[in-house]
N, CA, C and O atoms as a GROMACS GRO file, in nm:
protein
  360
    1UNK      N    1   6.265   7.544  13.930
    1UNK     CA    2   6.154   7.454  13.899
    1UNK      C    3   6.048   7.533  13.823
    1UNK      O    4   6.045   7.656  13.826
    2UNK      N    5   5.983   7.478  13.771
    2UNK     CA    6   5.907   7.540  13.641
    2UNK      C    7   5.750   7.472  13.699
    2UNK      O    8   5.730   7.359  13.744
    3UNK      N    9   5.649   7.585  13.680
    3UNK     CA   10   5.535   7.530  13.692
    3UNK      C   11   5.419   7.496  13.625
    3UNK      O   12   5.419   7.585  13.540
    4UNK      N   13   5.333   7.439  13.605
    4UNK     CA   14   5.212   7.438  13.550
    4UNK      C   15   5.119   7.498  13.611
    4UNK      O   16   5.142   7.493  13.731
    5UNK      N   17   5.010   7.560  13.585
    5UNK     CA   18   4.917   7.634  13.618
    5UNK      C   19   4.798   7.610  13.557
    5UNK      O   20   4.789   7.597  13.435
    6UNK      N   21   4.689   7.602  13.644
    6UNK     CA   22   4.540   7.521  13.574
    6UNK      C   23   4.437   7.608  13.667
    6UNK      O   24   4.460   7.648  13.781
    7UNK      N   25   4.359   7.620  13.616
    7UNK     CA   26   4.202   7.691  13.690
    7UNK      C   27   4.161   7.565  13.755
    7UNK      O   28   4.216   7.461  13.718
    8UNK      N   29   4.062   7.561  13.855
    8UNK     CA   30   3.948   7.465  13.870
    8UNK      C   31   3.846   7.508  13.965
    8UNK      O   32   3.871   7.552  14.077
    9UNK      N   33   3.737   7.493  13.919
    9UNK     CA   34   3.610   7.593  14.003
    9UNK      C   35   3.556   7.445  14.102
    9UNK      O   36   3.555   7.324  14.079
   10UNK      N   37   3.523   7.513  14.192
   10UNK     CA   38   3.424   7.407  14.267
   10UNK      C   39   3.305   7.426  14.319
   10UNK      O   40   3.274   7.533  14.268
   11UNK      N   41   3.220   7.396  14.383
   11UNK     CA   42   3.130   7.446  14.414
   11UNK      C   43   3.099   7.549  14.555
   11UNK      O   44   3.084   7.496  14.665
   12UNK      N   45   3.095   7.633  14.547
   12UNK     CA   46   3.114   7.752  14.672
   12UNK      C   47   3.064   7.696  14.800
   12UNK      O   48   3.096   7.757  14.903
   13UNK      N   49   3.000   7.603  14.810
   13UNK     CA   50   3.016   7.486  14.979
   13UNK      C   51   3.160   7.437  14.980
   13UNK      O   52   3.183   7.384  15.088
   14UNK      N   53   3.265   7.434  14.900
   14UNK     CA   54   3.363   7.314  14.848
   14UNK      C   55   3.399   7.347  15.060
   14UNK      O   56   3.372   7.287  15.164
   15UNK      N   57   3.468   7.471  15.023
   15UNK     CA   58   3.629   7.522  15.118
   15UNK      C   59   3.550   7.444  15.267
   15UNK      O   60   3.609   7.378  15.353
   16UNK      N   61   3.333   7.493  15.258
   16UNK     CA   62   3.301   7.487  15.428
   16UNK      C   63   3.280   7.343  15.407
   16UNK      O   64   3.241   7.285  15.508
   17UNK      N   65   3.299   7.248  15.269
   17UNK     CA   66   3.232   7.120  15.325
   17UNK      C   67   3.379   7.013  15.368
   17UNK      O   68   3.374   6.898  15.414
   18UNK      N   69   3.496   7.088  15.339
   18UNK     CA   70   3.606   7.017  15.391
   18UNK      C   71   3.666   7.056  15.502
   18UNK      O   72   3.752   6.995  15.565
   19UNK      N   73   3.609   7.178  15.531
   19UNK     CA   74   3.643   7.285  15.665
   19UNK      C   75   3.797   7.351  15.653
   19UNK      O   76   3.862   7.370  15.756
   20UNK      N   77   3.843   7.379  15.539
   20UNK     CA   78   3.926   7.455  15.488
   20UNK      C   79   3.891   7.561  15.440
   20UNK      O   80   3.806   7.573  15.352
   21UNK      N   81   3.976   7.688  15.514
   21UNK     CA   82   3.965   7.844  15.460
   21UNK      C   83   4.015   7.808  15.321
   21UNK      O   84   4.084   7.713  15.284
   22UNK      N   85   3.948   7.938  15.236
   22UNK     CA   86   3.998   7.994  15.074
   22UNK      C   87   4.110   8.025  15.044
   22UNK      O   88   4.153   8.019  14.929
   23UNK      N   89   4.203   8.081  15.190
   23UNK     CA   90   4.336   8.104  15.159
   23UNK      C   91   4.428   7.967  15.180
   23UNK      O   92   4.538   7.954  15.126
   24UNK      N   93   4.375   7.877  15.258
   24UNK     CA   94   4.450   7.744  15.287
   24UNK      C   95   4.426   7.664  15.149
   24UNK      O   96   4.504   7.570  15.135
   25UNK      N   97   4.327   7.683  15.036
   25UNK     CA   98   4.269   7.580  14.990
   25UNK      C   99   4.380   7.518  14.892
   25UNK      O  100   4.404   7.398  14.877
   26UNK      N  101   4.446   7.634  14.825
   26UNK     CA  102   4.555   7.581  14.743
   26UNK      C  103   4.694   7.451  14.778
   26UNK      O  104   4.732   7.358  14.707
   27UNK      N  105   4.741   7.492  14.907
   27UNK     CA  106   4.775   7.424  14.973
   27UNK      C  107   4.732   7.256  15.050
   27UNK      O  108   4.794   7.159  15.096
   28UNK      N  109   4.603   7.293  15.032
   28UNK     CA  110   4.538   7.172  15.105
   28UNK      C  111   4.503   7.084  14.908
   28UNK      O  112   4.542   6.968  14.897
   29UNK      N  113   4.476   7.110  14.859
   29UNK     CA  114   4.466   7.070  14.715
   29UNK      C  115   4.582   6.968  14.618
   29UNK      O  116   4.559   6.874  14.542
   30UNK      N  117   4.709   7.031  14.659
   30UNK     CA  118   4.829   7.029  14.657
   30UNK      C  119   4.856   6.900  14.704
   30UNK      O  120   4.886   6.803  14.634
   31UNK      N  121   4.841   6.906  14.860
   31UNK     CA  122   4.878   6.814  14.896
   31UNK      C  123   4.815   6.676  14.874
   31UNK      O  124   4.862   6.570  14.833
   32UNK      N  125   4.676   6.719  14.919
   32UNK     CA  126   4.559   6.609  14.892
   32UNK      C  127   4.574   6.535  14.733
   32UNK      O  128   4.550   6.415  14.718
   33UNK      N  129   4.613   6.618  14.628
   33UNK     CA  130   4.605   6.568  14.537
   33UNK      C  131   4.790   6.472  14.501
   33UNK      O  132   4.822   6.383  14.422
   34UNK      N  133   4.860   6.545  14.597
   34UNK     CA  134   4.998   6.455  14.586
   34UNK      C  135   4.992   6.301  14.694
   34UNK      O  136   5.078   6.213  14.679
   35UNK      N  137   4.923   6.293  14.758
   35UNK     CA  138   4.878   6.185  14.872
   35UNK      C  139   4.793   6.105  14.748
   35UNK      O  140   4.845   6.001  14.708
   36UNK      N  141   4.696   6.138  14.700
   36UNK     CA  142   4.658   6.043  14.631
   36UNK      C  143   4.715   5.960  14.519
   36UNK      O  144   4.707   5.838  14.518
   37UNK      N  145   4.777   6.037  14.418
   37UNK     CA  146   4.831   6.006  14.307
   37UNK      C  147   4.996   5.950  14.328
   37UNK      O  148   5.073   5.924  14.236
   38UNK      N  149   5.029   5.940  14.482
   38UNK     CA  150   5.078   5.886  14.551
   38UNK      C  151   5.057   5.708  14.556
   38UNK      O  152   5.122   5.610  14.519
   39UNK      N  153   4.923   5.734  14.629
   39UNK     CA  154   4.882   5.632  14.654
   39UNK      C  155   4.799   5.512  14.516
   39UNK      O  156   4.756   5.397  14.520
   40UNK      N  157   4.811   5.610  14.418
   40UNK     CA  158   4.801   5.546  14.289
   40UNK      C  159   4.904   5.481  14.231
   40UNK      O  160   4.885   5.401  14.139
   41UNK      N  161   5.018   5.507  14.276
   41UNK     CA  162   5.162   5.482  14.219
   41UNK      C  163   5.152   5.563  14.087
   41UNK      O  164   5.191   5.495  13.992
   42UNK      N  165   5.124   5.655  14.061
   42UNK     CA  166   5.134   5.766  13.941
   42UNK      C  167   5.238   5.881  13.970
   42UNK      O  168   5.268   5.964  13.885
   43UNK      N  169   5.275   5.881  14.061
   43UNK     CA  170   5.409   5.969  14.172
   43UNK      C  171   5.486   5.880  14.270
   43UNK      O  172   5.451   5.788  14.344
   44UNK      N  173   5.623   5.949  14.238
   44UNK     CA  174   5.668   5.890  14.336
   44UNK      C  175   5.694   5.975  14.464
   44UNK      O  176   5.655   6.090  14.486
   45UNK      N  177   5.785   5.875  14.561
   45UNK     CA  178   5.770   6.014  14.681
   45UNK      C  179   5.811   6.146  14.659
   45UNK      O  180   5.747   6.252  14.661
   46UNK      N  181   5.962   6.114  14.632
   46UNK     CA  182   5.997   6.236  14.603
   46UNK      C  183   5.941   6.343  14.516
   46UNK      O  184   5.957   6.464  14.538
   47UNK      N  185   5.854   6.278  14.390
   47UNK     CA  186   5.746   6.376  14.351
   47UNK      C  187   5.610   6.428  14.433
   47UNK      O  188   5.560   6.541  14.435
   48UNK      N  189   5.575   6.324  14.490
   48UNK     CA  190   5.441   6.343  14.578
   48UNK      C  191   5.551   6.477  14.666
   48UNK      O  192   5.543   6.600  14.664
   49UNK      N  193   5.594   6.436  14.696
   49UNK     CA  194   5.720   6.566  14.811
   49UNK      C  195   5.685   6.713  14.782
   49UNK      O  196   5.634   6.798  14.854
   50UNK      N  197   5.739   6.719  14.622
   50UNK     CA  198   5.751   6.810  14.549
   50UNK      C  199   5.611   6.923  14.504
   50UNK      O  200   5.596   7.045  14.497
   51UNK      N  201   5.547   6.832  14.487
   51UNK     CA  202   5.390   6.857  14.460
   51UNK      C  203   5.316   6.897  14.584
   51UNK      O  204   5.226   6.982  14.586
   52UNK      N  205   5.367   6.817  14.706
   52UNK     CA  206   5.315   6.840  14.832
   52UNK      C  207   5.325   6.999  14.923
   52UNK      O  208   5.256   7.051  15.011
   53UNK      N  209   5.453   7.037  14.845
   53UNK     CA  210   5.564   7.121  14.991
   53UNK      C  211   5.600   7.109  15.049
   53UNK      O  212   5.629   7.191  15.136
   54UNK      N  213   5.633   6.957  15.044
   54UNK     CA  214   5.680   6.936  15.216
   54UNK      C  215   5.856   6.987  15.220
   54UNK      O  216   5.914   7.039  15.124
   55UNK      N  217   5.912   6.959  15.337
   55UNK     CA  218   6.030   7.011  15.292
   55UNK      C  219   6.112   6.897  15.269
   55UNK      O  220   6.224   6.945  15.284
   56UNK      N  221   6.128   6.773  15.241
   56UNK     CA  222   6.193   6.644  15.194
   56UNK      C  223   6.124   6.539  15.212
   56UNK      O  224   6.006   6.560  15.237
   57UNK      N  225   6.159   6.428  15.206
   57UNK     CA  226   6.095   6.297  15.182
   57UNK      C  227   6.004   6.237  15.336
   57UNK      O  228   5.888   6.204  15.362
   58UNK      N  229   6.136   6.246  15.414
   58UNK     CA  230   6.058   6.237  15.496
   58UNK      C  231   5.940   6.259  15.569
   58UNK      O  232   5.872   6.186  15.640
   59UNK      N  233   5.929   6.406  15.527
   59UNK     CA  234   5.792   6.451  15.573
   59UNK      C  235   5.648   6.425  15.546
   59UNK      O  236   5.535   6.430  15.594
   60UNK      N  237   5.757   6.378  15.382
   60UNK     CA  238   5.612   6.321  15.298
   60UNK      C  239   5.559   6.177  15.363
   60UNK      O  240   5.450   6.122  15.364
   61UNK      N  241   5.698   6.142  15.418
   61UNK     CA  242   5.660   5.985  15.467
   61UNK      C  243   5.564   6.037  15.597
   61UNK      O  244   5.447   6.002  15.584
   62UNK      N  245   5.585   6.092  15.686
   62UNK     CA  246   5.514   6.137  15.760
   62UNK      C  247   5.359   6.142  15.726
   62UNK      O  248   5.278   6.058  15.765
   63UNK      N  249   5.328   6.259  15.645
   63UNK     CA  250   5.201   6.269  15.567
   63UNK      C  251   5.137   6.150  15.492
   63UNK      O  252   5.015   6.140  15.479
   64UNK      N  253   5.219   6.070  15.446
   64UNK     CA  254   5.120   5.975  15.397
   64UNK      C  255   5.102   5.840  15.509
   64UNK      O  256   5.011   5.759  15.493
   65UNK      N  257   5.202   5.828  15.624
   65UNK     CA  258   5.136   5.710  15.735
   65UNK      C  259   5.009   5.808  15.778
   65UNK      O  260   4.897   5.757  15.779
   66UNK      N  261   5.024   5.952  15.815
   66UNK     CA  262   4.900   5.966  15.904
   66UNK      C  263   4.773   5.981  15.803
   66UNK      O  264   4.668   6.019  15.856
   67UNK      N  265   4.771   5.954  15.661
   67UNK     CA  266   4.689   5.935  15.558
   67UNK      C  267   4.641   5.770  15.560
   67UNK      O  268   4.532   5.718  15.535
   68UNK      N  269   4.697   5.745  15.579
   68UNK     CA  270   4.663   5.541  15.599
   68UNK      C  271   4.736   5.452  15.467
   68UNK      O  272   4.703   5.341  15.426
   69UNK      N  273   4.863   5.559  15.409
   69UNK     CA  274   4.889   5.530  15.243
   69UNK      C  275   5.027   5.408  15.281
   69UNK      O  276   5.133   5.437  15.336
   70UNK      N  277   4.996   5.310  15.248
   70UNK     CA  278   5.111   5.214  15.267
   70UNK      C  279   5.210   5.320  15.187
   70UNK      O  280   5.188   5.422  15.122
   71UNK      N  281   5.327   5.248  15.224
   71UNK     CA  282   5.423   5.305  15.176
   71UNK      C  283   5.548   5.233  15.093
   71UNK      O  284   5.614   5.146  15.150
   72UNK      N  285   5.578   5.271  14.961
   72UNK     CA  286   5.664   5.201  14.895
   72UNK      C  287   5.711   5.270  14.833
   72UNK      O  288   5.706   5.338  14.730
   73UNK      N  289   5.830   5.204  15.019
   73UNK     CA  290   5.981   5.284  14.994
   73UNK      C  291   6.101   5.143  15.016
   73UNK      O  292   6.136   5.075  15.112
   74UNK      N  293   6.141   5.149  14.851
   74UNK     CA  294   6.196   5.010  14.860
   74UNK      C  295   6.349   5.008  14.892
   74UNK      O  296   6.398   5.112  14.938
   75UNK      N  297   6.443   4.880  14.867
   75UNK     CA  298   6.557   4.890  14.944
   75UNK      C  299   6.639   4.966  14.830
   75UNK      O  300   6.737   5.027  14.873
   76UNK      N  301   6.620   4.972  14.719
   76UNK     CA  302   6.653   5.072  14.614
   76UNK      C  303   6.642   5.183  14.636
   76UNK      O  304   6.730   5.259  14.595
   77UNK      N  305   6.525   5.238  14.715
   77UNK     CA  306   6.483   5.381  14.751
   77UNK      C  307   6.610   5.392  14.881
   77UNK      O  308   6.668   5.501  14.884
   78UNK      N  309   6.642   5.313  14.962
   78UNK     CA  310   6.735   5.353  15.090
   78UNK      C  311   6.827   5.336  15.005
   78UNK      O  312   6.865   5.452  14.989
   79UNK      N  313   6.903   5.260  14.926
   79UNK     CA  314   7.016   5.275  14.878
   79UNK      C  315   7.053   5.398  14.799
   79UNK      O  316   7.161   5.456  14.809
   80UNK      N  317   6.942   5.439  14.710
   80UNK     CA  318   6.986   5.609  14.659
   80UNK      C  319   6.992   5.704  14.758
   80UNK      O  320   7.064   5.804  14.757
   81UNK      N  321   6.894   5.661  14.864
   81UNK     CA  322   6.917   5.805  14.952
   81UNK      C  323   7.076   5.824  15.069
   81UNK      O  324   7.142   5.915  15.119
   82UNK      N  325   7.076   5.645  15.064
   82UNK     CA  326   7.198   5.674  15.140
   82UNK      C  327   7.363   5.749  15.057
   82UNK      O  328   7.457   5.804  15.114
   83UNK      N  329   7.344   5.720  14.910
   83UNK     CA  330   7.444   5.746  14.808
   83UNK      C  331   7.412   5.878  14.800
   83UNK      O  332   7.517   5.920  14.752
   84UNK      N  333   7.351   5.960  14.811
   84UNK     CA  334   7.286   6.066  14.822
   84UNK      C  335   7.352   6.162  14.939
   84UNK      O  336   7.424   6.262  14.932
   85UNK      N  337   7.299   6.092  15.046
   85UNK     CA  338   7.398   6.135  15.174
   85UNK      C  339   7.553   6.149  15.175
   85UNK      O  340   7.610   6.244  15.229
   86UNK      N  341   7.609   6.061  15.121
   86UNK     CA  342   7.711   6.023  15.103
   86UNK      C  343   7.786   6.142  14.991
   86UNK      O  344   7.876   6.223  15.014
   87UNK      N  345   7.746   6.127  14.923
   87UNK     CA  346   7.780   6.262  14.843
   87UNK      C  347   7.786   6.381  14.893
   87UNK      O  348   7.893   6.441  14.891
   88UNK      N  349   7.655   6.445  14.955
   88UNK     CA  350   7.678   6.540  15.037
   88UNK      C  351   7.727   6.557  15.142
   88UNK      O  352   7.735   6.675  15.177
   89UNK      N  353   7.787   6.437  15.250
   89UNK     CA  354   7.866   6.448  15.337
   89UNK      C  355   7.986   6.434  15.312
   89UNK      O  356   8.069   6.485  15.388
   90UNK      N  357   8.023   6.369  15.209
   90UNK     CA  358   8.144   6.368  15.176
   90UNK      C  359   8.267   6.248  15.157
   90UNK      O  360   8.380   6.281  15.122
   0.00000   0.00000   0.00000
């Protein structure tokens, strides 16, 4: 996977006004910004996933109920994942 890489400064209250350490912040950024653009429909899960770290879809599904992000995961979305399965099981 190939990345993009971008600066962005914030204001030095940012890390204490969300109550995130400087070393968590990248991570918390990441995600926060894959939950939203999520919830924009500008990503899909499996990208929000990707963007997130999580370690597969599910987790992301996880992360975005305890976010309050409806979720649209349609019967198209279970049908690839089950063809999916299926492949890798055999």
């Amino acid at each position: 996977m190939s990345e993009v890489k971008t600066t962005v400064s914030f204001p030095s209250s940012f890390p204490s006004s969300v109550k995130v350490s400087e070393s968590d912040m990248p991570d918390f950024i990441k995600r926060t910004l894959a939950i939203e653009l999520y919830r924009e429909g500008k990503l899909s899960l499996g990208t929000a996933a990707e963007l997130a770290g999580t370690r597969n879809k599910w987790e992301m599904l996880t992360i975005l109920d305890s976010s309050g992000v409806p979720i649209n995961y349609t019967t198209e979305d279970v049908e690839d994942d089950l063809n999916t399965l299926e492949r890798i099981i055999g």
